[in-house]
C-alpha positions as CSV (number, residue, x, y, z in Angstrom):
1,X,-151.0,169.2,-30.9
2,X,-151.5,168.2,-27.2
3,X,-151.1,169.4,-23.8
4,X,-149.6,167.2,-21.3
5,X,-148.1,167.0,-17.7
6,X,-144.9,166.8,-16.8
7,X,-142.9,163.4,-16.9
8,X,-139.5,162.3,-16.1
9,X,-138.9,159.1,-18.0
10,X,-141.2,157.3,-20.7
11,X,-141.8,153.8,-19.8
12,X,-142.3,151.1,-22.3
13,X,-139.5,152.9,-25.0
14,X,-137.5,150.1,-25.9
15,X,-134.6,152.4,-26.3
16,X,-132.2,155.3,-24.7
17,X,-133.2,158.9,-26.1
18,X,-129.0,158.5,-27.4
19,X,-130.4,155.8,-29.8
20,X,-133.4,156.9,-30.6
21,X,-131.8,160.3,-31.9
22,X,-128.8,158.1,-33.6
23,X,-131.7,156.2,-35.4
24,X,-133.8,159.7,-36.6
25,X,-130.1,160.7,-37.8
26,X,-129.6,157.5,-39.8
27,X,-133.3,157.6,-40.8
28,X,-132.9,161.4,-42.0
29,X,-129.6,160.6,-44.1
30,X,-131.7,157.4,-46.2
31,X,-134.2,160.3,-46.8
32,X,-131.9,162.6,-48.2
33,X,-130.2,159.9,-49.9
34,X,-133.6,159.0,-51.2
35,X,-134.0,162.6,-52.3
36,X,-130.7,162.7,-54.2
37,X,-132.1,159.8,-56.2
38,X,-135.5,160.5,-56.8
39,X,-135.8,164.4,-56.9
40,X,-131.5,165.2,-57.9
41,X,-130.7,166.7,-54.1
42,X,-127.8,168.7,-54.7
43,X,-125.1,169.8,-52.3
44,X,-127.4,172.4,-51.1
45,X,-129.9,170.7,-49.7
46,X,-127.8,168.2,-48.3
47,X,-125.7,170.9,-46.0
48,X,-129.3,171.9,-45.2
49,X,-130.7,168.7,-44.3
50,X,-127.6,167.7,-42.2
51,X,-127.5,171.6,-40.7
52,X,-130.8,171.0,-39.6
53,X,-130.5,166.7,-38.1
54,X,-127.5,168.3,-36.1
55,X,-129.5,171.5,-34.9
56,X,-132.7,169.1,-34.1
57,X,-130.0,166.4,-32.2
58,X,-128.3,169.4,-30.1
59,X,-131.9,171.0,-29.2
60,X,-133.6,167.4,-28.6
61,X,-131.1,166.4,-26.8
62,X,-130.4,170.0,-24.3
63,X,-134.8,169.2,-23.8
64,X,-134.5,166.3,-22.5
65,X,-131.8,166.9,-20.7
66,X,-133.8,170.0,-18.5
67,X,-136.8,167.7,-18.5
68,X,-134.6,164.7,-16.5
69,X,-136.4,162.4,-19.9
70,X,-134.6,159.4,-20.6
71,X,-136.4,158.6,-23.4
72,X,-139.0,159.6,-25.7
73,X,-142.8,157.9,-25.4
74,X,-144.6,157.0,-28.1
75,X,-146.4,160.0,-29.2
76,X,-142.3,161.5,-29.0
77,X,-141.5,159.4,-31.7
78,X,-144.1,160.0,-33.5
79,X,-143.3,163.2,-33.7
80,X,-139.2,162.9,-34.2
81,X,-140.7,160.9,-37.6
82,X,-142.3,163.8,-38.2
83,X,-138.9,166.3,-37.7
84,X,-137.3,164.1,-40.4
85,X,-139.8,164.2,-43.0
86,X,-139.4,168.0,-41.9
87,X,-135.4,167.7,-42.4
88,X,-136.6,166.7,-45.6
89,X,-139.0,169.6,-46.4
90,X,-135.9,171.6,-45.5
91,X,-133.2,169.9,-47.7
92,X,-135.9,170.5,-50.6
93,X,-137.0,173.9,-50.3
94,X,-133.0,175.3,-49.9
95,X,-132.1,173.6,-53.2
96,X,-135.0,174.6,-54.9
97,X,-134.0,178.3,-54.0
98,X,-130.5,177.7,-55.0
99,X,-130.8,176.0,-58.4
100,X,-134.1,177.4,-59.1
101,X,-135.6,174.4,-60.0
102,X,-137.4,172.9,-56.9
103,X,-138.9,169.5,-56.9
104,X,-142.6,170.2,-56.1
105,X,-143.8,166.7,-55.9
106,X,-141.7,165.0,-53.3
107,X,-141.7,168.7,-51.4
108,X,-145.7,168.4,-50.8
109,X,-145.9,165.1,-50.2
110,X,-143.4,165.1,-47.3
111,X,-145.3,168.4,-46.1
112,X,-148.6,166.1,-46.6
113,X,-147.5,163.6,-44.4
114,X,-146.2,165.1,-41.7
115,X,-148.9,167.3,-41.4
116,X,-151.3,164.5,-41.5
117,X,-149.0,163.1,-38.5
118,X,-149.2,165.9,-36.5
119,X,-153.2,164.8,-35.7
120,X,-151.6,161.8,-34.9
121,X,-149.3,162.7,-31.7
122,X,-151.5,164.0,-29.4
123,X,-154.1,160.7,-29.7
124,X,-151.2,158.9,-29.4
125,X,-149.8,160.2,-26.3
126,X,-153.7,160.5,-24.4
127,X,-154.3,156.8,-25.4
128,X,-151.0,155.2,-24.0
129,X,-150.6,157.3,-21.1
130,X,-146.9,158.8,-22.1
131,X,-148.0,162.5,-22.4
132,X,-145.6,165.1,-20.9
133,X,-144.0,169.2,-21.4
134,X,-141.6,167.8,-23.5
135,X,-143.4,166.2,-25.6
136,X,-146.0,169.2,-25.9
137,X,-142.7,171.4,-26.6
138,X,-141.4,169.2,-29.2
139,X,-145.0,169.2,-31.1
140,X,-145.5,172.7,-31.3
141,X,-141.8,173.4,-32.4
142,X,-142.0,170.7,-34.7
143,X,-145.2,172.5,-36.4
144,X,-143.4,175.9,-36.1
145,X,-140.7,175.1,-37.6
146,X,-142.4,173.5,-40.5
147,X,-144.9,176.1,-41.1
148,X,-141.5,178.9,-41.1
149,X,-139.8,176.5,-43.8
150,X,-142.9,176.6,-46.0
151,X,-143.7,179.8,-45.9
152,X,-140.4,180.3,-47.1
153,X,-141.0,178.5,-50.2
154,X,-144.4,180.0,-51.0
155,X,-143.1,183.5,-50.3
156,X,-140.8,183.0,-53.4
157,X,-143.2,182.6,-55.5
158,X,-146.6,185.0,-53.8
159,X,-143.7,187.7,-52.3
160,X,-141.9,188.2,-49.0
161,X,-144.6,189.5,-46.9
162,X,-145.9,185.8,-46.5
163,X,-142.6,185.2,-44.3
164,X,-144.9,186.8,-41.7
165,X,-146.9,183.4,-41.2
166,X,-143.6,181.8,-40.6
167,X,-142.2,184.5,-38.2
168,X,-144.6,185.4,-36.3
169,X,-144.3,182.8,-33.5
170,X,-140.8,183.4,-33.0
171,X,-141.2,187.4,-33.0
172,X,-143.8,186.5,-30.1
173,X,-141.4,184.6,-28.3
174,X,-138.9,186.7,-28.8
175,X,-140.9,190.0,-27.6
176,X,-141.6,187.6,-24.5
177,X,-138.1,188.3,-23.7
178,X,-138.5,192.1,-23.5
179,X,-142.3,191.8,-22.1
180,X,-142.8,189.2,-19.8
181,X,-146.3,189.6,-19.8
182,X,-146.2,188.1,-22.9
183,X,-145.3,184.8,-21.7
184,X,-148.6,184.3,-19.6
185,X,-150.5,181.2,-20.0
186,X,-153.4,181.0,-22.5
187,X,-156.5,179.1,-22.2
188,X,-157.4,176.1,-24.3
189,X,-158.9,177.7,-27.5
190,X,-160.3,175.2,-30.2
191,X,-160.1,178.7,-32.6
192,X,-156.7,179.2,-32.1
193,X,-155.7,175.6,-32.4
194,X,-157.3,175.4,-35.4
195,X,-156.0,178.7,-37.1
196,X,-152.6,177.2,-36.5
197,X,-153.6,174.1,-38.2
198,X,-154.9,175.8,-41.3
199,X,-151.4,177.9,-41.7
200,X,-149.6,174.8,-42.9
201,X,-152.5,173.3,-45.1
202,X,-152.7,176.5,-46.8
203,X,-148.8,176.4,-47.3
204,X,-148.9,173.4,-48.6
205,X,-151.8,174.3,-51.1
206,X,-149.9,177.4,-52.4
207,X,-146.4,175.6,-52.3
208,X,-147.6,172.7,-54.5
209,X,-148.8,175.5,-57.5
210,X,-151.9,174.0,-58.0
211,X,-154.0,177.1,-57.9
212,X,-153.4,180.5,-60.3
213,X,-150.7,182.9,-58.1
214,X,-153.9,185.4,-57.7
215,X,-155.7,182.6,-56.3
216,X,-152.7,181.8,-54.1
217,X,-152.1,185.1,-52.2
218,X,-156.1,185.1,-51.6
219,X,-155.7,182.2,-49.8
220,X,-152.5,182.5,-48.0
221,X,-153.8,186.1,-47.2
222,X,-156.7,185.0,-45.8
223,X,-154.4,182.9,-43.4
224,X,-152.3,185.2,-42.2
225,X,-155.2,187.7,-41.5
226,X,-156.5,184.7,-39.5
227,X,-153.1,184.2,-37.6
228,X,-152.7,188.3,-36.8
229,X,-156.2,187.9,-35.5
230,X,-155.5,184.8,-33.2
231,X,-152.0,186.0,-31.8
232,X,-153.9,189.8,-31.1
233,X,-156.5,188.0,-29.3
234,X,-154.1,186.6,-27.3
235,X,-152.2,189.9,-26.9
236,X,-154.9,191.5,-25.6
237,X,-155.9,189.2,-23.1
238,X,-152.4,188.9,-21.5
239,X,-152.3,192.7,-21.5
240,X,-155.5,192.8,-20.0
241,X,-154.0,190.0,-17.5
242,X,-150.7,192.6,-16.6
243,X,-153.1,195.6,-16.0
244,X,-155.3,194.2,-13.8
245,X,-152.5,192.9,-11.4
């Protein structure tokens, strides 16, 4: 993930943001065709997949749109690659629920690879010069959103309560709206960034039913103790920010 300053247009994209998104949409179709082939994607997963390309166009596009970006930079794309391999992990993971039969191997290797792409991003954007708040927003949603979708999947195997890793970004956003306090800026914490970098590794691990299901909630349990103790840090030091206003 990467922090970057703001920029209204991305030079040196050879195409409109319009394009781009109509080529992630065409791109995230052959992978769900691909799916249906290689792994049986039912109906399910299909309205997911497609539910979640439209949702990722509308939102993408509504970003840009506040940001005045015309395109997306390099790092961008990398990133949209990453959303489909996501749309992916989401067609998977909804059929899987719904026929009870989900297809393991083709779930953690798209997991794999786009969390292996997400170290990607960020050098990308600080090498070519293309970094900006979009492209910082669209990273850590991207990773959000792909850590909520797996711990969906883990939780119905190791029991609701890991839905928490998954959650608990967008309960913090959403108590933002009640407590503005809470949307204070934070400072730069390697800790932190790496506690959000172990939630989807350890996902992936306890999703791909490698380990015993004792061993699993160990692990995953040992994450989320890790993630309460990263977001309560940074609790405490906005509300220690609000008081001394």
């Amino acid at each position: 993930m990467y922090l970057q300053s703001p920029l209204t247009t991305s030079p040196g994209t050879a195409l409109p943001l319009d394009r781009q998104q109509a080529a992630a949409a065409v791109l995230q179709l052959v992978l769900l065709g691909a799916l249906t082939t290689a792994a049986g994607l039912g109906p399910a997963g299909w309205l997911a997949g497609v539910g979640y390309a439209a949702g990722l166009h509308a939102l993408l596009a509504g970003a840009a749109r506040r940001a005045r970006t015309e395109a997306l930079g390099p790092a961008d794309l990398v990133t949209l690659g990453r959303a489909v391999l996501i749309g992916g992990v989401t067609a998977l993971i909804v059929d899987g629920l719904v026929s009870g039969q989900p297809a393991l191997v083709p779930l953690v290797a798209l997991a794999s690879v786009a969390l292996a792409l997400d170290f990607v991003d960020g050098r990308v954007a600080r090498r070519t010069g293309t970094v900006s708040e979009l492209g910082a927003r669209f990273d850590m949603e991207t990773d959000a959103f792909l850590v909520l979708v797996l711990s969906v999947q883990v939780a119905a195997v190791t029991g609701p309560w890991v839905l928490v890793i998954g959650g608990l970004r967008y309960a913090f956003v959403a108590a933002g709206w009640m407590l503005p306090w809470l949307t204070g800026s934070l400072p730069a914490r390697f800790s932190a960034k790496a506690v959000a970098a172990v939630q989807g590794i350890v996902l992936v691990v306890a999703a791909a039913g490698i380990l015993p299901v004792a061993a699993a909630v160990v692990l995953v349990a040992a994450a989320l103790t890790a993630l309460l103790w990263s977001f309560g840090r940074d609790t405490l030091l906005l509300y220690r920010r609000r008081v001394a206003l």
